[in-house]
C-alpha atoms as an extended CHARMM CRD file, in Angstrom:
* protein
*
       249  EXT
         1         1  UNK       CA              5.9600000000       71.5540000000      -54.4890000000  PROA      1               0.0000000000
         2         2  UNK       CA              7.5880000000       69.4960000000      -57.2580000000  PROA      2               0.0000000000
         3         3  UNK       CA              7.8700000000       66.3540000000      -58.8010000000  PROA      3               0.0000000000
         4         4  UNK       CA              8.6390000000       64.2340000000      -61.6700000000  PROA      4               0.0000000000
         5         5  UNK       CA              4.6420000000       64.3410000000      -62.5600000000  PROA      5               0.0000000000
         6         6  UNK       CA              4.5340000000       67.8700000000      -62.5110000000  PROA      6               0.0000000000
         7         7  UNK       CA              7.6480000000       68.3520000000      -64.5770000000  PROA      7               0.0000000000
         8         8  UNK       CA              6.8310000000       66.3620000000      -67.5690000000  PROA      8               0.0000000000
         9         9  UNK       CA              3.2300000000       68.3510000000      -67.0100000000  PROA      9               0.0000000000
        10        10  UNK       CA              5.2390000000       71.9650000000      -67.4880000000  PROA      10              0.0000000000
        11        11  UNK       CA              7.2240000000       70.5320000000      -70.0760000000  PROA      11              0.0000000000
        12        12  UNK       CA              4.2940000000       69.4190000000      -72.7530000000  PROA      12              0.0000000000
        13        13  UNK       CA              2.3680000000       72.5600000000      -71.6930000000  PROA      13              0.0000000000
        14        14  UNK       CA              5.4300000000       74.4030000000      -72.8060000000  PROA      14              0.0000000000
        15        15  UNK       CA              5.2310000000       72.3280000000      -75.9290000000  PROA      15              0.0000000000
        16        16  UNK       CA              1.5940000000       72.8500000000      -76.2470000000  PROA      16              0.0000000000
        17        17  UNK       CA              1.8230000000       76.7380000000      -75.8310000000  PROA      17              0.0000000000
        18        18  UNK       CA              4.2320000000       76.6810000000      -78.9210000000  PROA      18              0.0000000000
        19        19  UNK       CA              1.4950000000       75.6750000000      -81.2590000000  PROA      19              0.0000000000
        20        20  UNK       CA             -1.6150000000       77.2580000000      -79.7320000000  PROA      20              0.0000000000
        21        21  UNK       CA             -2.7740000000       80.2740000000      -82.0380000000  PROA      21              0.0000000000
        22        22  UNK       CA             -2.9330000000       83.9070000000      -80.6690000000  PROA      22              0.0000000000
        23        23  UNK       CA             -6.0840000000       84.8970000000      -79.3630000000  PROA      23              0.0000000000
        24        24  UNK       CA             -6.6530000000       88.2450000000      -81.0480000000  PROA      24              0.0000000000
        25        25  UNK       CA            -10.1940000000       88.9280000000      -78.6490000000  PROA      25              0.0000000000
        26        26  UNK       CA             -9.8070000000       90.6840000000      -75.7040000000  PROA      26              0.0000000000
        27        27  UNK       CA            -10.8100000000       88.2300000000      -72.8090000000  PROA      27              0.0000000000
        28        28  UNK       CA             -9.9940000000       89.5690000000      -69.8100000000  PROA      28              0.0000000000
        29        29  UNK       CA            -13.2950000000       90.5920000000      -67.8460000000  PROA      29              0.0000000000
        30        30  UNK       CA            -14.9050000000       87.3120000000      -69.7550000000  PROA      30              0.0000000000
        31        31  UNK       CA            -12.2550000000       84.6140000000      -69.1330000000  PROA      31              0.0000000000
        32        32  UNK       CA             -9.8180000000       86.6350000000      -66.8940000000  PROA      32              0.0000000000
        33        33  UNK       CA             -7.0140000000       86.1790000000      -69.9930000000  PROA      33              0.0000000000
        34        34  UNK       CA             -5.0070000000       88.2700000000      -71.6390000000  PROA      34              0.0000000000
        35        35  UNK       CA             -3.1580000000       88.0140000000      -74.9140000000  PROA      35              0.0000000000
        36        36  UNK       CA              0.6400000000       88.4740000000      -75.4050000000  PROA      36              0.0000000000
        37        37  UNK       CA             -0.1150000000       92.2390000000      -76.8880000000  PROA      37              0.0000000000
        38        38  UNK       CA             -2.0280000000       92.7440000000      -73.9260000000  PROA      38              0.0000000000
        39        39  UNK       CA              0.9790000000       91.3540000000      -71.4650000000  PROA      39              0.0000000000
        40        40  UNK       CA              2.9250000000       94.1440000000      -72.9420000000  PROA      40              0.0000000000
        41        41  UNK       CA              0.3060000000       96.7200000000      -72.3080000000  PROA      41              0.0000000000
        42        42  UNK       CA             -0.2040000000       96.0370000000      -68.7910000000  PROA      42              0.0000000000
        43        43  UNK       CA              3.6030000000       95.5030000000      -68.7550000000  PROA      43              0.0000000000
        44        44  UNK       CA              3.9550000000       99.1250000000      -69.8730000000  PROA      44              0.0000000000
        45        45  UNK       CA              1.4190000000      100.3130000000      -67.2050000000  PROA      45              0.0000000000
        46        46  UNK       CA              3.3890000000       98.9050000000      -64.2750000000  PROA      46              0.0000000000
        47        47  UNK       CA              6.8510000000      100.2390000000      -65.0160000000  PROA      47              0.0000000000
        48        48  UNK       CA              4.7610000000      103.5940000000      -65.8950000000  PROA      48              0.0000000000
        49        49  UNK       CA              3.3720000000      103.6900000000      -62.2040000000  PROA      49              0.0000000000
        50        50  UNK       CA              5.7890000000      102.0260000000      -60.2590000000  PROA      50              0.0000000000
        51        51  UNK       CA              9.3470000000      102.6920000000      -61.6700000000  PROA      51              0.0000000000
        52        52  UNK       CA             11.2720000000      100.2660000000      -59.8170000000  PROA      52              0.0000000000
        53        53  UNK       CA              9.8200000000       97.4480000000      -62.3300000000  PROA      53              0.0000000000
        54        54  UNK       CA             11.7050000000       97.3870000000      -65.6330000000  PROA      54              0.0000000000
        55        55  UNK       CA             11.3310000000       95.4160000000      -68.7470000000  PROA      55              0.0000000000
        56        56  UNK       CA             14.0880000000       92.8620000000      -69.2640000000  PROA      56              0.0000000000
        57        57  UNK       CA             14.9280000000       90.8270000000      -72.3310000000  PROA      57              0.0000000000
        58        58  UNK       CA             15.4220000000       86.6160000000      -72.0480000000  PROA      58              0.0000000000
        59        59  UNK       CA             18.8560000000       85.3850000000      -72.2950000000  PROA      59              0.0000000000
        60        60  UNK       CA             20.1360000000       83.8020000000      -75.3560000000  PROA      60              0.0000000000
        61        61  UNK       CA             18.5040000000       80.8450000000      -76.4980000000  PROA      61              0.0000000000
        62        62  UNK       CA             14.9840000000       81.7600000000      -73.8560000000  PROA      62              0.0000000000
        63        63  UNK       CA             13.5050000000       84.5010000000      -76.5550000000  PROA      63              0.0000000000
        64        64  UNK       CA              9.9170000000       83.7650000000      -77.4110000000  PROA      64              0.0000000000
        65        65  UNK       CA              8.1160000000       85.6030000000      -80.2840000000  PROA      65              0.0000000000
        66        66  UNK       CA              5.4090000000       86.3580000000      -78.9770000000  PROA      66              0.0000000000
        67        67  UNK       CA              7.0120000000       88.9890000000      -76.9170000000  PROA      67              0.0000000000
        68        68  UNK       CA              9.1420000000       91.5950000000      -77.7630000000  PROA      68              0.0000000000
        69        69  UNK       CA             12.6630000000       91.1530000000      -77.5540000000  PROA      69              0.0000000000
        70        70  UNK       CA             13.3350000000       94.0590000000      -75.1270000000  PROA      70              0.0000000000
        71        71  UNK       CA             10.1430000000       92.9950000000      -73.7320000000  PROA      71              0.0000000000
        72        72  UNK       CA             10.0990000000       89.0340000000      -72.3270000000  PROA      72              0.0000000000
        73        73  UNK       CA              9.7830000000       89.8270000000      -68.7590000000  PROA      73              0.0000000000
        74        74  UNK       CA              9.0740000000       92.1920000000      -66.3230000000  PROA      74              0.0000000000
        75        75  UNK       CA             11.5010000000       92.3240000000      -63.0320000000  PROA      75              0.0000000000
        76        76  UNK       CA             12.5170000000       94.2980000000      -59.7510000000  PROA      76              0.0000000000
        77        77  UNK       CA             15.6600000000       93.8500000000      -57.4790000000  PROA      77              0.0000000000
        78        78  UNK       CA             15.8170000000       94.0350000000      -54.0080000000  PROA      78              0.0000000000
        79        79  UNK       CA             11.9460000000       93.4470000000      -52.0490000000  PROA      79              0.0000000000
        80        80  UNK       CA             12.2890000000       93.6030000000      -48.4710000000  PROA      80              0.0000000000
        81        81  UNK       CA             11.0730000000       90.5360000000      -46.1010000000  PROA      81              0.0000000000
        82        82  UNK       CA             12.2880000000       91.2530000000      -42.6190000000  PROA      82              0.0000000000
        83        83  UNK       CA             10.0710000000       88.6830000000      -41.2280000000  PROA      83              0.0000000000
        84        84  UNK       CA              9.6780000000       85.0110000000      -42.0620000000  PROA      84              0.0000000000
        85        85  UNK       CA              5.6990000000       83.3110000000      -42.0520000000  PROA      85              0.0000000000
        86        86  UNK       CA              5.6340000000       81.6700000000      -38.5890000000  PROA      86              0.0000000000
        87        87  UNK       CA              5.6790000000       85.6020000000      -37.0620000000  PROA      87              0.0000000000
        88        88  UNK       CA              3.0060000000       86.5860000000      -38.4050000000  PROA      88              0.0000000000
        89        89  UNK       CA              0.7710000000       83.4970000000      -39.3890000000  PROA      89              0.0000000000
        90        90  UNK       CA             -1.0180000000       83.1520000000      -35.8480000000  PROA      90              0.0000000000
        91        91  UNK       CA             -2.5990000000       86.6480000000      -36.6640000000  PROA      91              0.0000000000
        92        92  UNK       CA             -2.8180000000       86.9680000000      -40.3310000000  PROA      92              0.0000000000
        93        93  UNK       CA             -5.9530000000       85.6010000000      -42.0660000000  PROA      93              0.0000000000
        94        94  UNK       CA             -5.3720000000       83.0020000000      -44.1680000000  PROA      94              0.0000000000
        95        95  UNK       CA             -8.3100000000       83.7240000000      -46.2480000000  PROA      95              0.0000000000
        96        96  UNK       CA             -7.7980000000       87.0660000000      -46.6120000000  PROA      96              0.0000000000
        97        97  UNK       CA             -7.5570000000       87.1240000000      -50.2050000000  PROA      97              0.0000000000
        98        98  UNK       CA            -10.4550000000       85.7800000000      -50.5800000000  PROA      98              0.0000000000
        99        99  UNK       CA            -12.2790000000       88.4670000000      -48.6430000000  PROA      99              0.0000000000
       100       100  UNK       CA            -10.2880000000       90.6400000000      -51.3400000000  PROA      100             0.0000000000
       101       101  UNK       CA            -11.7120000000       88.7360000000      -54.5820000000  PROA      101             0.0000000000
       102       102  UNK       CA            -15.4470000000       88.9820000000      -52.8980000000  PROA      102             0.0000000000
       103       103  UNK       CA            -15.4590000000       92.1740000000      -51.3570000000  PROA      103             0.0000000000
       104       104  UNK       CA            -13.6560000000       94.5320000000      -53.9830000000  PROA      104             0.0000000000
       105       105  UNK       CA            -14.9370000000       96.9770000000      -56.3690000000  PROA      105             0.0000000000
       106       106  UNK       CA            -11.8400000000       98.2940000000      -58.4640000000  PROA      106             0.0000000000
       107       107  UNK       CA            -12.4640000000      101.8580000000      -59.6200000000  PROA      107             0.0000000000
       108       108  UNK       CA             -9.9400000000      102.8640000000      -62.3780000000  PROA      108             0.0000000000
       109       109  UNK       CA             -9.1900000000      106.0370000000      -60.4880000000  PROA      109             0.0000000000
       110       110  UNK       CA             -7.5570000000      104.2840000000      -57.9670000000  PROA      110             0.0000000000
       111       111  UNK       CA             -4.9420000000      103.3050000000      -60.2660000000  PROA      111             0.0000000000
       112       112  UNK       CA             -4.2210000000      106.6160000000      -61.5620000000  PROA      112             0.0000000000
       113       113  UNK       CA             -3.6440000000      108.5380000000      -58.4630000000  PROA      113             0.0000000000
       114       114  UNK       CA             -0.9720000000      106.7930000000      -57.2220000000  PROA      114             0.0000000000
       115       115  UNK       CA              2.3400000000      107.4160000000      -55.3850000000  PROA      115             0.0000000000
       116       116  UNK       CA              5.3170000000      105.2210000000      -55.8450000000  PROA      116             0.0000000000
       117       117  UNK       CA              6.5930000000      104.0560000000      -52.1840000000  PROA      117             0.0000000000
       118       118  UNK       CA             10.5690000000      103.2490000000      -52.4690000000  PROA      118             0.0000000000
       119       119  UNK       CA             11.7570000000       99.8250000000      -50.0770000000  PROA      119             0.0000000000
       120       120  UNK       CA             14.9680000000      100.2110000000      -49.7880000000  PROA      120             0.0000000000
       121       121  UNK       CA             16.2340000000      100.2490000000      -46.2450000000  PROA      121             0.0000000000
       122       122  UNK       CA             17.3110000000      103.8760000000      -45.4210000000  PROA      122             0.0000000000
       123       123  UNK       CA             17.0370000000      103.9610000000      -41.6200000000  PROA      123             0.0000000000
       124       124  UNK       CA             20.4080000000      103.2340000000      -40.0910000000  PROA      124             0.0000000000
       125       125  UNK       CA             19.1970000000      102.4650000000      -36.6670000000  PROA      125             0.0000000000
       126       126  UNK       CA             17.2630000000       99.4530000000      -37.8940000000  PROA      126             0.0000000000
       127       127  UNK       CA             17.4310000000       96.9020000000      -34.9220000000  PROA      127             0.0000000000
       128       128  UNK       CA             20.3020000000       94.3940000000      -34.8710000000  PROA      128             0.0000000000
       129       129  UNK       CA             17.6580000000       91.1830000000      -34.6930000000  PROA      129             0.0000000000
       130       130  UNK       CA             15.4510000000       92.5250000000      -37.2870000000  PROA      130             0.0000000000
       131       131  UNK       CA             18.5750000000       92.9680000000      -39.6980000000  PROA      131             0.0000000000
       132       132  UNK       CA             19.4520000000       89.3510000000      -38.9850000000  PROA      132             0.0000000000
       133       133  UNK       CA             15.9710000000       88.2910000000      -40.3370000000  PROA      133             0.0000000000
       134       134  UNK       CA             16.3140000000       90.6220000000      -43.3300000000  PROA      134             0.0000000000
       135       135  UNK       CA             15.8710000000       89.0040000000      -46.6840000000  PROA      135             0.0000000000
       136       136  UNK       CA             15.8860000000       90.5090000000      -50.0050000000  PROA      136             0.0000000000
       137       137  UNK       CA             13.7140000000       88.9080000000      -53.3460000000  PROA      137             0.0000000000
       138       138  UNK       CA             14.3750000000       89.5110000000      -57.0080000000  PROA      138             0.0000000000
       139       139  UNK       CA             10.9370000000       89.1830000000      -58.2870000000  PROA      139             0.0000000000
       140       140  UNK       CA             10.1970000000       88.4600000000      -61.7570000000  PROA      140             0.0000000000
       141       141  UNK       CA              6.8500000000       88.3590000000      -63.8610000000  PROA      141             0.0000000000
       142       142  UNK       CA              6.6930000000       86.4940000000      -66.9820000000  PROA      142             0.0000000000
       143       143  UNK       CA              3.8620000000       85.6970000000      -69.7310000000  PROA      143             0.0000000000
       144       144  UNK       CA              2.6500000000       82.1030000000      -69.6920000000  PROA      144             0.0000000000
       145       145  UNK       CA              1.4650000000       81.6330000000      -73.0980000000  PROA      145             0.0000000000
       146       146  UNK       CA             -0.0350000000       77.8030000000      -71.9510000000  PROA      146             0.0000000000
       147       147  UNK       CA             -2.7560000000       79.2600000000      -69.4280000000  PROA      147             0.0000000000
       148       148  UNK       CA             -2.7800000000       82.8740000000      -71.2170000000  PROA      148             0.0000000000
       149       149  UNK       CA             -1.8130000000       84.5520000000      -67.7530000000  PROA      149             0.0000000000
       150       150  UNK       CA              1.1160000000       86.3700000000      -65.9440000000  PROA      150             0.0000000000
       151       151  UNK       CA              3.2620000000       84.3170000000      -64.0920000000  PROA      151             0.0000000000
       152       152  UNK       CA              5.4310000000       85.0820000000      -60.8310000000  PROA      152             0.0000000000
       153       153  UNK       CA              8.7970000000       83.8770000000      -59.9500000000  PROA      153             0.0000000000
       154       154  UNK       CA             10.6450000000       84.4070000000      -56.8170000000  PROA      154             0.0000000000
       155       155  UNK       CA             14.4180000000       84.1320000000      -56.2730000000  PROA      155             0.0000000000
       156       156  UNK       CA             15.8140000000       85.3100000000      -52.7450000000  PROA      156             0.0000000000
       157       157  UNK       CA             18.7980000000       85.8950000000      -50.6480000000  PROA      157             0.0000000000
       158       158  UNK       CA             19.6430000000       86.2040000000      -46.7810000000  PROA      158             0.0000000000
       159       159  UNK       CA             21.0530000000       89.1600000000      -45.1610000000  PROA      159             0.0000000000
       160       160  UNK       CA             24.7820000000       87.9710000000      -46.4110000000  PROA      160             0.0000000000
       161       161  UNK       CA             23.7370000000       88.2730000000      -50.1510000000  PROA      161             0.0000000000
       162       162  UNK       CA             23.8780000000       84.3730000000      -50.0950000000  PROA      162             0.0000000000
       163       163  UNK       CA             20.9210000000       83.1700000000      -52.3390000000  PROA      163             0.0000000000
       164       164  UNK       CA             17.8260000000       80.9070000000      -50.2170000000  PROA      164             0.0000000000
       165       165  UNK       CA             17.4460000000       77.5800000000      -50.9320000000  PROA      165             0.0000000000
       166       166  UNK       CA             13.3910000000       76.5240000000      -51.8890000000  PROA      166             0.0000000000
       167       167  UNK       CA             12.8370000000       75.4560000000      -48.4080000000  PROA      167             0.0000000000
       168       168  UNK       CA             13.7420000000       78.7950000000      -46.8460000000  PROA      168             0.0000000000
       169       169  UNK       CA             11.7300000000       80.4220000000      -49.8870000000  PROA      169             0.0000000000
       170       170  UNK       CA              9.0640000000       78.7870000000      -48.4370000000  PROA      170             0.0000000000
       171       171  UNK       CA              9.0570000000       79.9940000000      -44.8320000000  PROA      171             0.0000000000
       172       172  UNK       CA              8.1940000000       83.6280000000      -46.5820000000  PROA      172             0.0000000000
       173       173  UNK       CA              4.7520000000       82.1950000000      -48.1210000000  PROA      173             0.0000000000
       174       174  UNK       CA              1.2850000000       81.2840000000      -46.3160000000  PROA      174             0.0000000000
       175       175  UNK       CA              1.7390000000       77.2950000000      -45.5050000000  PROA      175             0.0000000000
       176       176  UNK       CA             -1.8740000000       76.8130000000      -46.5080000000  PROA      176             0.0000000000
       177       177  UNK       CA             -0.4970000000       77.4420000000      -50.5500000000  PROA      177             0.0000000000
       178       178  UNK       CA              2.9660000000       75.6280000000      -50.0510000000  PROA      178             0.0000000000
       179       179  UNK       CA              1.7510000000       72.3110000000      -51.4790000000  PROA      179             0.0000000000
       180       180  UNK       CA             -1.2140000000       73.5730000000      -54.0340000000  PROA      180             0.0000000000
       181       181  UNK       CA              0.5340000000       76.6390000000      -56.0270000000  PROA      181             0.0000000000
       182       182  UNK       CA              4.3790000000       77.0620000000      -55.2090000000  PROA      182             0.0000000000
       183       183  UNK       CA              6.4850000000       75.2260000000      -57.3410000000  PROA      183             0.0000000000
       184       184  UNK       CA             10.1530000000       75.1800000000      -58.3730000000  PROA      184             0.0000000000
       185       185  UNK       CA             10.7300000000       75.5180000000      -62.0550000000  PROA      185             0.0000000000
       186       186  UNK       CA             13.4040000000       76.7360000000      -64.0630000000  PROA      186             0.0000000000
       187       187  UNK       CA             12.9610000000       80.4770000000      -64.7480000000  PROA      187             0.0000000000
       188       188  UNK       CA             11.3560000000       80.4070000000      -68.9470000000  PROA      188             0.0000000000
       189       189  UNK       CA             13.6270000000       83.5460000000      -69.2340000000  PROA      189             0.0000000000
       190       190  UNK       CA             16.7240000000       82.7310000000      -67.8980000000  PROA      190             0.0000000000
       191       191  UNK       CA             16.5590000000       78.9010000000      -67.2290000000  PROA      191             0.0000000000
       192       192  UNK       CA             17.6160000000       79.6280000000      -63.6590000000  PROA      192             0.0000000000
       193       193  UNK       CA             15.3500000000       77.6570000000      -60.7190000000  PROA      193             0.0000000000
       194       194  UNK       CA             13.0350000000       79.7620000000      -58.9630000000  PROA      194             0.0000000000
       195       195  UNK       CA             10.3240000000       79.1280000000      -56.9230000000  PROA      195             0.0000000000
       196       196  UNK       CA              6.8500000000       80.1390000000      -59.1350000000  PROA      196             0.0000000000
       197       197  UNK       CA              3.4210000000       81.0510000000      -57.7820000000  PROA      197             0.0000000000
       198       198  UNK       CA              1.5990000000       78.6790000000      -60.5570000000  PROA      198             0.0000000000
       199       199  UNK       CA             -1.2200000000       80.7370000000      -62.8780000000  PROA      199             0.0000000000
       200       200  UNK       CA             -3.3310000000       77.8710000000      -63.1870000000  PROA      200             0.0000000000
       201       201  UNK       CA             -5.6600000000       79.6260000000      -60.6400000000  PROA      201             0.0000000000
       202       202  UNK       CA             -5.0440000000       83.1550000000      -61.7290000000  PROA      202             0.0000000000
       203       203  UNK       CA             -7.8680000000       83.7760000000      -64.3390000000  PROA      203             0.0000000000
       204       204  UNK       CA            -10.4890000000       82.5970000000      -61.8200000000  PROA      204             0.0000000000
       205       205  UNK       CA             -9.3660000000       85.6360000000      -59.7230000000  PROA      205             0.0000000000
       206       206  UNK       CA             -9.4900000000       88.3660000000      -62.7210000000  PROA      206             0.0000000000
       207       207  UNK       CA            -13.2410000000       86.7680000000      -63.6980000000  PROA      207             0.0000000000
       208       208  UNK       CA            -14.4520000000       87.2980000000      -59.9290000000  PROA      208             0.0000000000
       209       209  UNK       CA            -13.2970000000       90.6360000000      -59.7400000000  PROA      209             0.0000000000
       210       210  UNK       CA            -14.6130000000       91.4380000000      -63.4060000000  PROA      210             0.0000000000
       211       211  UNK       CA            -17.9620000000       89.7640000000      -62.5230000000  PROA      211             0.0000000000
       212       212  UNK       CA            -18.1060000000       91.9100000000      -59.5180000000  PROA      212             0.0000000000
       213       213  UNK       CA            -17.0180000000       95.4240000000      -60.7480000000  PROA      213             0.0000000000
       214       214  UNK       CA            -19.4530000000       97.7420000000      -61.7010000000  PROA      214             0.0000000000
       215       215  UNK       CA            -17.7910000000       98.7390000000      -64.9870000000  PROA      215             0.0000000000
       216       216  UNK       CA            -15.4970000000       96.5650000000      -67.3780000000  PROA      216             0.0000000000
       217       217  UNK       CA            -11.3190000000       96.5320000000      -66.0330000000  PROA      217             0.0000000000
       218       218  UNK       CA             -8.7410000000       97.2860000000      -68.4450000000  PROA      218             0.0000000000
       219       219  UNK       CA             -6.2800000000       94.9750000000      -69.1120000000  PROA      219             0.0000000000
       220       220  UNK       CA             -3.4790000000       97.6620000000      -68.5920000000  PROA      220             0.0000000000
       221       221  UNK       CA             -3.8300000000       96.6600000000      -64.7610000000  PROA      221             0.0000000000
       222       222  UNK       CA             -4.4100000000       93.0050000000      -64.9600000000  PROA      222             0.0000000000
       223       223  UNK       CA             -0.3890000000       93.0990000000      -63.0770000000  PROA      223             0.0000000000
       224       224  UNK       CA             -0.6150000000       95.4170000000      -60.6490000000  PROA      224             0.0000000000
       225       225  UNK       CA             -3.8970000000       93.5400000000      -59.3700000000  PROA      225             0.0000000000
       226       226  UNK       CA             -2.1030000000       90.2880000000      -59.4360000000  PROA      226             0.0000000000
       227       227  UNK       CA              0.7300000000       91.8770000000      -57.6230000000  PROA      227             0.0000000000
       228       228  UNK       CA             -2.0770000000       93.1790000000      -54.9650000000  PROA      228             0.0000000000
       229       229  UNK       CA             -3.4360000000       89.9100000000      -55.0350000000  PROA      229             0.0000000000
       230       230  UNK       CA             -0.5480000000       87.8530000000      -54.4760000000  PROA      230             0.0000000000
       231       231  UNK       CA              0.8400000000       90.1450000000      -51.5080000000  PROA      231             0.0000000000
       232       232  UNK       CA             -1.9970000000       89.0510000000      -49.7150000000  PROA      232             0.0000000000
       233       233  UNK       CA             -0.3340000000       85.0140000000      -50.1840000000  PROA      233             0.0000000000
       234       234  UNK       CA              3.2380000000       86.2650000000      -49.4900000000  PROA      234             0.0000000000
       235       235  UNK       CA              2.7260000000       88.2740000000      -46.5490000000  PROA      235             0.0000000000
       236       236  UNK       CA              6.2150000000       88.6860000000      -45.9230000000  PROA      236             0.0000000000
       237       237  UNK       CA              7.5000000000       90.3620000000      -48.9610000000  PROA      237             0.0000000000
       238       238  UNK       CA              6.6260000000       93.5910000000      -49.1690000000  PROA      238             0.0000000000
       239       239  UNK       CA              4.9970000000       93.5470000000      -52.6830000000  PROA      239             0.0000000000
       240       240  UNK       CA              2.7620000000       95.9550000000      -51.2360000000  PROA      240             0.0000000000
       241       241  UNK       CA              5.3740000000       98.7300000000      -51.1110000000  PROA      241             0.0000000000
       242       242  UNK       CA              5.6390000000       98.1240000000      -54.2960000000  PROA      242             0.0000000000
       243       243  UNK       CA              2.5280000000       98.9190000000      -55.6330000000  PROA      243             0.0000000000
       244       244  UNK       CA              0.8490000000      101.2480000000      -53.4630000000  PROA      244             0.0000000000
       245       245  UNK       CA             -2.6360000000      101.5060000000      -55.1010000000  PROA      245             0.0000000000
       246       246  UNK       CA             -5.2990000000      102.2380000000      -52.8640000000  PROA      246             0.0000000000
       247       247  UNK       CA             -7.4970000000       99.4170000000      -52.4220000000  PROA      247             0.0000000000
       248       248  UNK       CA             -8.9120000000       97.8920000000      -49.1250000000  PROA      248             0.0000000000
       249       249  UNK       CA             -9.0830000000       94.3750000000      -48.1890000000  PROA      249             0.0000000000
């Protein structure tokens, strides 16, 4: 998941991402990217639609400019995983996303008539083993300027409020993607180390699904279909609560 290879790699892409110019193109349906304007847009759109996500601003000394300042990151408290990967491996389909990329046609209705499904626990009579399992994730989305994509970052904690180490993190995520895009990185907002679904792979998945749609996508909902997307690599966290769009795998 990490090494000293793949460090010095983040750190001269960070370097890198400093002095690369501003595309001011919309490429999203060509090159699945988006532009820091258009981060903010789509940004917007997901806190619009699913109100549990707010905008937060980078502590001191993180701030790009790029971004707004109330604007760095996007971020929601408190996802639900109440089961950990080895329950539910043996029947989920590990290539389920990519029957998702092939076999999707987005329709921009579908992301308009939506209804905003809260995940906090209400049910007192939750069973006793299941509460044992319970684990909550703060899960944050930031812009990553280098590869011109959004960029997830996971930090969790058990059912005592103590926070996970990386190698429970990881019992939460499909094995088959442990070694090829989960890494541990400090957080570009907050310099705190999270475990990061790496975006090196992500505009590949936005220019499938634009290649395939019958009409262009906007980039207003570049997020919330990387948030679809990626539920379908962390089974266990219920990302899909979150954004309750109706699409079919």
């Amino acid at each position: 998941m990490y090494s000293l290879q793949h460090r010095l790699a983040e750190n001269i892409r960070s370097i890198i991402s400093h002095f690369t110019p501003i595309s001011q193109d919309s490429r999203f349906n060509s090159d699945g990217l988006i532009s820091p304007s258009e981060f903010v847009d789509a940004g917007d759109y997901t806190t619009l639609q699913f109100p549990k996500w707010k905008w937060r601003s980078a502590e001191k000394g993180f701030e790009v400019p790029w971004l707004p300042k109330n604007k760095q990151y996007l971020y929601i408290q408190d996802v639900a995983s109440r089961k950990r990967i080895k329950d539910i491996e043996t029947t989920y389909n590990c290539n389920e996303y990519k029957k998702w990329i092939i076999a999707h046609e987005i329709n921009s209705d579908d992301f308009h008539n939506t209804n905003y499904t809260d995940t906090n626990i209400q049910n007192n009579s939750v069973d006793i083993k299941l509460m044992s399992k319970l684990r909550t994730y703060d899960i944050s989305i930031t812009y990553d300027k280098y590869f011109q994509i959004p960029r997830m970052w996971l930090y969790g904690y058990n059912q005592d409020g103590i926070p996970l180490d990386p190698k429970e993190i990881v019992q939460d995520i499909m094995s088959e993607y442990t070694e090829k895009t989960i890494t541990i990185d400090p957080h570009p907002c907050t310099g705190i180390s999270c475990i990061s679904i790496h975006p090196c792979k992500h505009s590949d998945i936005f220019k499938k699904i634009a290649l395939r749609n019958r009409t262009p996508i906007k980039h207003e909902m570049a997020i919330v279909i990387l948030l679809k997307f990626l539920s379908s690599v962390i089974p266990t966290i219920e990302l899909d609560h979150t954004i309750d769009v109706n699409i079919s795998l």
